[in-house]
N, CA, C and O atoms as a GROMACS GRO file, in nm:
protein
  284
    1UNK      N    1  -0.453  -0.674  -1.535
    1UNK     CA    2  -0.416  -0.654  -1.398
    1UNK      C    3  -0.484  -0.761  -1.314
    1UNK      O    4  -0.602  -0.794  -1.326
    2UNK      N    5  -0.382  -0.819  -1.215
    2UNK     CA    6  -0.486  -0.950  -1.159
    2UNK      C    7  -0.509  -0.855  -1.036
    2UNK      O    8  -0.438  -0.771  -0.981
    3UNK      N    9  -0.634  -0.901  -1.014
    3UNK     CA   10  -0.693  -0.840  -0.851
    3UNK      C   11  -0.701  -0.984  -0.772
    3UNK      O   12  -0.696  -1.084  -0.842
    4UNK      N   13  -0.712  -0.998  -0.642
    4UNK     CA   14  -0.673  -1.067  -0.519
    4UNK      C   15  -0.782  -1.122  -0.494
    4UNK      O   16  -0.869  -1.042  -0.462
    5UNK      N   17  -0.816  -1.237  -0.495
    5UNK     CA   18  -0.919  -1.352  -0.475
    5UNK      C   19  -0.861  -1.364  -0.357
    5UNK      O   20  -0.745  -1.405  -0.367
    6UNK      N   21  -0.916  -1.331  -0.183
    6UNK     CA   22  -0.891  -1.391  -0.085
    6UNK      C   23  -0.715  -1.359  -0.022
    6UNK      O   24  -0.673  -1.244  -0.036
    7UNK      N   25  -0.632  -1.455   0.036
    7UNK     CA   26  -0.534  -1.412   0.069
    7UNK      C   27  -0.423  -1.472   0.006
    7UNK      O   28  -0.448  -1.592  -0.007
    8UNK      N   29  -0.325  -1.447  -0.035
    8UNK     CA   30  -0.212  -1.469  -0.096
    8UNK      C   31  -0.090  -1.431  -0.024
    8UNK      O   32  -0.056  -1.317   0.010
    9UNK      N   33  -0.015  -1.566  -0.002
    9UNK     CA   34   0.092  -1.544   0.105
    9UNK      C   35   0.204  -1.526   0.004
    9UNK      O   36   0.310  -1.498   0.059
   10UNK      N   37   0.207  -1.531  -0.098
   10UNK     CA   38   0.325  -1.512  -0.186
   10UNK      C   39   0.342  -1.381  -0.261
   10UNK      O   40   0.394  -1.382  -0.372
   11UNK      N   41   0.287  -1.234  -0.187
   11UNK     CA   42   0.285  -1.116  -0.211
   11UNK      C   43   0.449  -1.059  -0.264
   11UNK      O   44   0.476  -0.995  -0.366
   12UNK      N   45   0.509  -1.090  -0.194
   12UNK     CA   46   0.621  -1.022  -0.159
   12UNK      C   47   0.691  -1.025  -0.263
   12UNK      O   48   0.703  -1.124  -0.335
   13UNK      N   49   0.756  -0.896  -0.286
   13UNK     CA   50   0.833  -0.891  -0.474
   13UNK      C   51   0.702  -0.837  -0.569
   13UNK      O   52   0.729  -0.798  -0.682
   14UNK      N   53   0.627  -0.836  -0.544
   14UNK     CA   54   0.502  -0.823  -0.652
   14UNK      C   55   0.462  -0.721  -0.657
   14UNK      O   56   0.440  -0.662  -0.551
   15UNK      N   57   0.432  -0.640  -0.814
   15UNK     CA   58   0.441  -0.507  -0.833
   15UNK      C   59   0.275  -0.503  -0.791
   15UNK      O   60   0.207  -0.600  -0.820
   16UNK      N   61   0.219  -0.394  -0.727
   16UNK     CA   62   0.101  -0.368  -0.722
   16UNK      C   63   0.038  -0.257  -0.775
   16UNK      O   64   0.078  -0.254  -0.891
   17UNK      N   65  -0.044  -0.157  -0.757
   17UNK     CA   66  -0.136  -0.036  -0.758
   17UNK      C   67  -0.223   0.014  -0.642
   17UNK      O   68  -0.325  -0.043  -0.601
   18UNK      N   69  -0.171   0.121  -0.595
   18UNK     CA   70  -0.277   0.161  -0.492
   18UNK      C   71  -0.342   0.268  -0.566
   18UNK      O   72  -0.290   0.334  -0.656
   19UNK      N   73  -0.509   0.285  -0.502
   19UNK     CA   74  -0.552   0.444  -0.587
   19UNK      C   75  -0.630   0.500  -0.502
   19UNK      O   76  -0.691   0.431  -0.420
   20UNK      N   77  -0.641   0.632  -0.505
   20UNK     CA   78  -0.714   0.715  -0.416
   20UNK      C   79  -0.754   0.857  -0.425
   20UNK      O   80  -0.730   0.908  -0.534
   21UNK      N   81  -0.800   0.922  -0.351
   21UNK     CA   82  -0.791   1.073  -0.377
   21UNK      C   83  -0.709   1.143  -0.281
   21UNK      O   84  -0.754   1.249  -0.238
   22UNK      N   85  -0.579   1.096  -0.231
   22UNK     CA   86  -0.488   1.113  -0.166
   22UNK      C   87  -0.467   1.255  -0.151
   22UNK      O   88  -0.509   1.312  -0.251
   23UNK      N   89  -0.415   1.340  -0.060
   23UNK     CA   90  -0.368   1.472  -0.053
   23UNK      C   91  -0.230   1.478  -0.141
   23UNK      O   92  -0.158   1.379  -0.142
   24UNK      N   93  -0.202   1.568  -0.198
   24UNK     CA   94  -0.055   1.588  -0.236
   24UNK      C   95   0.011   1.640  -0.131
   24UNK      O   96   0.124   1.591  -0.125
   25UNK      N   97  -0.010   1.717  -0.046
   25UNK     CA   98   0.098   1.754   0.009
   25UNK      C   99  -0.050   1.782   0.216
   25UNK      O  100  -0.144   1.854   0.249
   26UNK      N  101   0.018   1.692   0.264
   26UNK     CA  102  -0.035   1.642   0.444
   26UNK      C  103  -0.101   1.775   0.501
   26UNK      O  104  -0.210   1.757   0.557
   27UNK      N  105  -0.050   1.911   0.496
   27UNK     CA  106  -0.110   2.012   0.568
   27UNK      C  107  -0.204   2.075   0.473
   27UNK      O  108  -0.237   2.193   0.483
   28UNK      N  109  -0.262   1.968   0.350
   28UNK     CA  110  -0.375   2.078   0.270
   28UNK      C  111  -0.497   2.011   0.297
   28UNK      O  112  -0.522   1.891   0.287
   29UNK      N  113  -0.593   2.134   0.343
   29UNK     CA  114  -0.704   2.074   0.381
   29UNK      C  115  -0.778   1.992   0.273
   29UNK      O  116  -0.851   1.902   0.312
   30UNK      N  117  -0.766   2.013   0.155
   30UNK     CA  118  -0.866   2.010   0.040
   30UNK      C  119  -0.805   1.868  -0.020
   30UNK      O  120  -0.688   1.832  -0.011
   31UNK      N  121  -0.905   1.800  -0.081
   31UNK     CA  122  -0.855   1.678  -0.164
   31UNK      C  123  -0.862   1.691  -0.320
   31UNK      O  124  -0.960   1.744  -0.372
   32UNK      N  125  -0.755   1.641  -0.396
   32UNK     CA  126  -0.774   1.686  -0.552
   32UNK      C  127  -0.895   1.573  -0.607
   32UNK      O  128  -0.943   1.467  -0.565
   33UNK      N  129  -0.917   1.680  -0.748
   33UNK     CA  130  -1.032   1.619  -0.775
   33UNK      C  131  -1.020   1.470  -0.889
   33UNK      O  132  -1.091   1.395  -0.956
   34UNK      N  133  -0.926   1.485  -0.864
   34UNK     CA  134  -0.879   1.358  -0.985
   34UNK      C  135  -0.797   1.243  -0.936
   34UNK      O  136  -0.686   1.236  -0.884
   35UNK      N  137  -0.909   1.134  -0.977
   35UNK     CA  138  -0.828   0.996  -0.870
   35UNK      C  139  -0.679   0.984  -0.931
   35UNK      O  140  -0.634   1.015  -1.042
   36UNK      N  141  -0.632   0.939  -0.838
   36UNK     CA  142  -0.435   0.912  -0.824
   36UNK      C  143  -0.404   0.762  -0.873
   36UNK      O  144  -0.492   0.685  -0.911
   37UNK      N  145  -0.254   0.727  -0.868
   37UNK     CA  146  -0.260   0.580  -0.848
   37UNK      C  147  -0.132   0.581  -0.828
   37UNK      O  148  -0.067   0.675  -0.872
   38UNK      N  149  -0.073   0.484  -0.760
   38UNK     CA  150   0.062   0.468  -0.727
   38UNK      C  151   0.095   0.366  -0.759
   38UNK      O  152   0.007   0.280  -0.755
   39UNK      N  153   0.227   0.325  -0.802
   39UNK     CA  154   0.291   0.185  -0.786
   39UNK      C  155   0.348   0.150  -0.718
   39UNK      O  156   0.439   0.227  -0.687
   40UNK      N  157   0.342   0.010  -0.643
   40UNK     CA  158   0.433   0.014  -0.558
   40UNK      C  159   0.436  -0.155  -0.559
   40UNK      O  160   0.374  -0.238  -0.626
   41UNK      N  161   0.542  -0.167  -0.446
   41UNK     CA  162   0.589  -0.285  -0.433
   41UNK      C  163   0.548  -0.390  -0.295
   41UNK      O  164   0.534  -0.334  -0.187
   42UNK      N  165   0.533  -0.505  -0.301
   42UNK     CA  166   0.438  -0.586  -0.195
   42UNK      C  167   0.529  -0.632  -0.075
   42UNK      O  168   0.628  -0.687  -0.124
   43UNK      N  169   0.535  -0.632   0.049
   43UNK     CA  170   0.625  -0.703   0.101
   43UNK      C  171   0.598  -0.814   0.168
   43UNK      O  172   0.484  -0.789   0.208
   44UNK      N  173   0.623  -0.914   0.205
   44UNK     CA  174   0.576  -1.067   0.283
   44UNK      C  175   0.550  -0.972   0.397
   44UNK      O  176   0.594  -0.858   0.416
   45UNK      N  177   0.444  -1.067   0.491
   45UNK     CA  178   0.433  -1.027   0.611
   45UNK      C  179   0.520  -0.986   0.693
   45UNK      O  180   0.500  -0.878   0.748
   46UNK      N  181   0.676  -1.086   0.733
   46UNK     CA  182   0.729  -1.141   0.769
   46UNK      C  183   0.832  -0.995   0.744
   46UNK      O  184   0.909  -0.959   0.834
   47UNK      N  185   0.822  -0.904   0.587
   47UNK     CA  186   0.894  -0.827   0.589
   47UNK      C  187   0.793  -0.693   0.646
   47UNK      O  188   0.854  -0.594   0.688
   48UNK      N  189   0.679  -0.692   0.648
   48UNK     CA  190   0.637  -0.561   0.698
   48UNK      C  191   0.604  -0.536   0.873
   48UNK      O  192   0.562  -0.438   0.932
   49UNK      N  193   0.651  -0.694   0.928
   49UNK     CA  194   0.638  -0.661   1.065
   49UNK      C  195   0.689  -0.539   1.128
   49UNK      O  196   0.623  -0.476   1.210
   50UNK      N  197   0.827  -0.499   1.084
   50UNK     CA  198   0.945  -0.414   1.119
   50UNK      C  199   0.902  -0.303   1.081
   50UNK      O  200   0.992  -0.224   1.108
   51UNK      N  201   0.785  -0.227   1.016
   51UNK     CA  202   0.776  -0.125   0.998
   51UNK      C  203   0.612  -0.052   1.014
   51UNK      O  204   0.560   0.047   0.962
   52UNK      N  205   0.557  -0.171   1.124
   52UNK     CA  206   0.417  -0.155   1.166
   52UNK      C  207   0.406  -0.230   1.299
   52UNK      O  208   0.410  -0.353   1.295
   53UNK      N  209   0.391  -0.160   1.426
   53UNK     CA  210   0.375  -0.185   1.558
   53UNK      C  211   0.245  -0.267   1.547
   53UNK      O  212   0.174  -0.255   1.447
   54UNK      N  213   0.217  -0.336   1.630
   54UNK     CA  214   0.068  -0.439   1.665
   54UNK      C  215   0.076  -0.537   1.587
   54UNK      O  216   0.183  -0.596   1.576
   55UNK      N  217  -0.040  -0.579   1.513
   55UNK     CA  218  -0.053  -0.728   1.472
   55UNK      C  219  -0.076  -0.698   1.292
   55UNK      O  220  -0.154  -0.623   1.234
   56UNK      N  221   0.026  -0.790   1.241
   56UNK     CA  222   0.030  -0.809   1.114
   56UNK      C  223  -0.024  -0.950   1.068
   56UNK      O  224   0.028  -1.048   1.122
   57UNK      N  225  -0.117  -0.970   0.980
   57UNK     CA  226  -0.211  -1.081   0.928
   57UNK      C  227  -0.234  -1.027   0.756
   57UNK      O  228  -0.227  -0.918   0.700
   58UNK      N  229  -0.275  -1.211   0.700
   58UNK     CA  230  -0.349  -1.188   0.631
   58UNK      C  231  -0.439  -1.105   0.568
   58UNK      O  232  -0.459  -1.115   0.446
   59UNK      N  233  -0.494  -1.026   0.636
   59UNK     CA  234  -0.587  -0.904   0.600
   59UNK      C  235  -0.504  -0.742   0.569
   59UNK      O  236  -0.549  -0.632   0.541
   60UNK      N  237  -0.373  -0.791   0.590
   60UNK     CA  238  -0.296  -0.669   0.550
   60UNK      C  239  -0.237  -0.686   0.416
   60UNK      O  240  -0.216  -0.801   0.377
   61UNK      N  241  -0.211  -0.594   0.349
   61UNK     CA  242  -0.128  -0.579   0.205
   61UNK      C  243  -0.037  -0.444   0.302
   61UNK      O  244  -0.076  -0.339   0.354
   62UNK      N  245   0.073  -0.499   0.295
   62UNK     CA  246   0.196  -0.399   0.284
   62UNK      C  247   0.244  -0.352   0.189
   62UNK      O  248   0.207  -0.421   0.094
   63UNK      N  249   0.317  -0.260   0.152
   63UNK     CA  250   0.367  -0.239   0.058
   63UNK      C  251   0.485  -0.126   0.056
   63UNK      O  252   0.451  -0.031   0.127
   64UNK      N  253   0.585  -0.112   0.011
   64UNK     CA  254   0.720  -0.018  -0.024
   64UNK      C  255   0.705   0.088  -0.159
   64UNK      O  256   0.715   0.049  -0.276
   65UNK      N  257   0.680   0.238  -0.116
   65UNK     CA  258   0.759   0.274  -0.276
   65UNK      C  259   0.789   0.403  -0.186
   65UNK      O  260   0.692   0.476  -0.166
   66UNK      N  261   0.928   0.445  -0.119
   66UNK     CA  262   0.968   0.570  -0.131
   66UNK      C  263   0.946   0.680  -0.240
   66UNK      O  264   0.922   0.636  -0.353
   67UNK      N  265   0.949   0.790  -0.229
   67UNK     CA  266   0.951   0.856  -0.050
   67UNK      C  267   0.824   0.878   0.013
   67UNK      O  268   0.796   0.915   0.127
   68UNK      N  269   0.753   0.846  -0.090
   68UNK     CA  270   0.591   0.863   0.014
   68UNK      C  271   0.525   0.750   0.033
   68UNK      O  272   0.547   0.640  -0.018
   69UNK      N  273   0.434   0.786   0.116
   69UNK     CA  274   0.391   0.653   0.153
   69UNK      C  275   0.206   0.636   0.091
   69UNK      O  276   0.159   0.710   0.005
   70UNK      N  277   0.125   0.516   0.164
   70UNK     CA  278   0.003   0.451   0.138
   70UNK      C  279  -0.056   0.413   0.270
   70UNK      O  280  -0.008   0.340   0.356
   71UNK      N  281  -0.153   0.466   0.269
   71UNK     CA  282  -0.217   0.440   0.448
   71UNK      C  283  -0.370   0.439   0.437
   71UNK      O  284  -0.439   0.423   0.538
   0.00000   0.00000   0.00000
């Protein structure tokens, strides 16, 4: 798995991994006890402007995988 030395403007198309201890389901107070991981997909800046108000940079990784999301 390559991990991200710095910034890379050629994200977009590129399969990634997010991981976390994410909620399964938004109105549960409690977090599970077993880290998660998602796959998902990268989008150019240029494509995640349209789906994030304020300022999009370098320091962002966007990313696509319906129906849930990564925040």
């Amino acid at each position: 798995m390559r991990i991200l030395n710095g910034y890379d403007s050629h994200l977009g198309g590129m399969r990634c991994y997010a991981t976390g201890w994410g909620r399964d389901n938004p109105s549960s107070g409690t977090l599970p006890s077993t880290l998660k991981y998602r796959k998902l997909t990268a989008l150019s800046d240029n494509q995640c402007r349209p789906y994030i108000t304020g300022y999009v940079d370098e320091a962002h990784v966007c990313t696509w995988a319906p129906p849930s999301n990564i925040c």
